[in-house]
N, C-alpha and C positions, 0 to 999 in steps of 0.2 A: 390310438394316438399317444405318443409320448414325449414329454417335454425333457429336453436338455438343457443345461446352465449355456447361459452365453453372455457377450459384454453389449450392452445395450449402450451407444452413444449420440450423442446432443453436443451442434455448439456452445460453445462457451468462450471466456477471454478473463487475458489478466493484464490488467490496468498495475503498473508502475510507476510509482509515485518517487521521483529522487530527491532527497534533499543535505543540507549537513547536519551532524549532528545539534549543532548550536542554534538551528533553526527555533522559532517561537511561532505559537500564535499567540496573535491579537485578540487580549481582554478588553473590550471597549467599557465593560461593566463596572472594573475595579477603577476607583482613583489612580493618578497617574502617576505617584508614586511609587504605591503596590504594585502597579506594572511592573516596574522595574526586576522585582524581587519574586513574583510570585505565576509568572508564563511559563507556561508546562511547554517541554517541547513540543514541536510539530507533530511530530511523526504519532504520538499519542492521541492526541485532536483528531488525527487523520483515522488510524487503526477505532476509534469511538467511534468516530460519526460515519463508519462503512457498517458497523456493527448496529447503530441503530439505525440504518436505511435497508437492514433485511439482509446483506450480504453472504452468501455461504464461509467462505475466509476471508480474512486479514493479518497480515505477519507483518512486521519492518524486521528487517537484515541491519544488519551494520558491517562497516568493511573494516578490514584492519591494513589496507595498505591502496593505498590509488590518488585521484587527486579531483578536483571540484571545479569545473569551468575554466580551466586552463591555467589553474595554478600552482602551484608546487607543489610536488608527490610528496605526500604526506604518508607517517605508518604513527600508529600504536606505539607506545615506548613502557610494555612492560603491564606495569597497573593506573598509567597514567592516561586518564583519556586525552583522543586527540579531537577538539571539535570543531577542525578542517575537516577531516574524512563524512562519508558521504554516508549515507542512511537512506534506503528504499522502503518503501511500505506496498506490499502486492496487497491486490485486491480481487478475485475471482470472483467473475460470476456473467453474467449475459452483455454482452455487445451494448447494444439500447440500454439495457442501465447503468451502466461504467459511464456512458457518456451524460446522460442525467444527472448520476452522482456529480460528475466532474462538474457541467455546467449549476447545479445549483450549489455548490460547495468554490466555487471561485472565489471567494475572499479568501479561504482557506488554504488553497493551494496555487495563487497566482505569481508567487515566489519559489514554485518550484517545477521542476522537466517532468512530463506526463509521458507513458510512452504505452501503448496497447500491443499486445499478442495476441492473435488469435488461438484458440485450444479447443481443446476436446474430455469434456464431460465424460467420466467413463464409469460404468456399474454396472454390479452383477444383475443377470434377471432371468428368468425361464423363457425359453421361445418353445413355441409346440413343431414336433416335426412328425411326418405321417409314418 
């Protein structure tokens, strides 16, 4: 018997997270001054807390030209951010957990468009053939 390389595959899914870049989360811990000045954006809170719920990846994209809920097409202007344009954060990994993440992370994401793909897991592996 001898084994050949093949692509061994498993469902999987990628959870999409859109939001703008000017998005915040909510520090309820700091004074509400310090709020003001010191809320890291979203997309960072989000890209963390996939990371400590065990996730395989997490990325946020940023766009450089498009537009956010129906409002004016917004671009980039050089070195100048624009914090109309929209920002994604993917998240890979199992169906049932993306949906867990999602429902126990709802303060954190209830301000922004969730949207799921289905995918496919793919890796090398040995199969035996006769």
């Amino acid at each position: 018997m001898h084994e050949t390389l093949t692509l061994l595959t498993e469902p999987a899914g990628i959870l999409r997270i859109f939001m703008t870049s000017a998005s915040r989360a909510q520090n309820r811990q700091q004074k509400p001054f310090a709020r003001l000045f010191q809320r890291r954006p979203l997309y960072r809170d989000i890209v963390h807390a996939a990371r400590a719920a065990g996730f395989t990846c997490s990325n946020a994209h940023f766009s450089h030209y498009g537009f956010w809920r129906s409002g004016e097409i917004q671009q980039t202007l050089g070195e100048i951010p624009n914090t109309l344009l929209s920002v994604y954060v993917d998240i890979l990994g199992d169906h049932e957990e993306l949906k867990a993440f999602s429902l126990s992370h709802e303060a954190l994401l209830k301000d922004t468009s969730l949207y799921f793909n289905p995918a496919e897991s793919w890796r090398f592996g040995m199969q035996p053939t006769p």
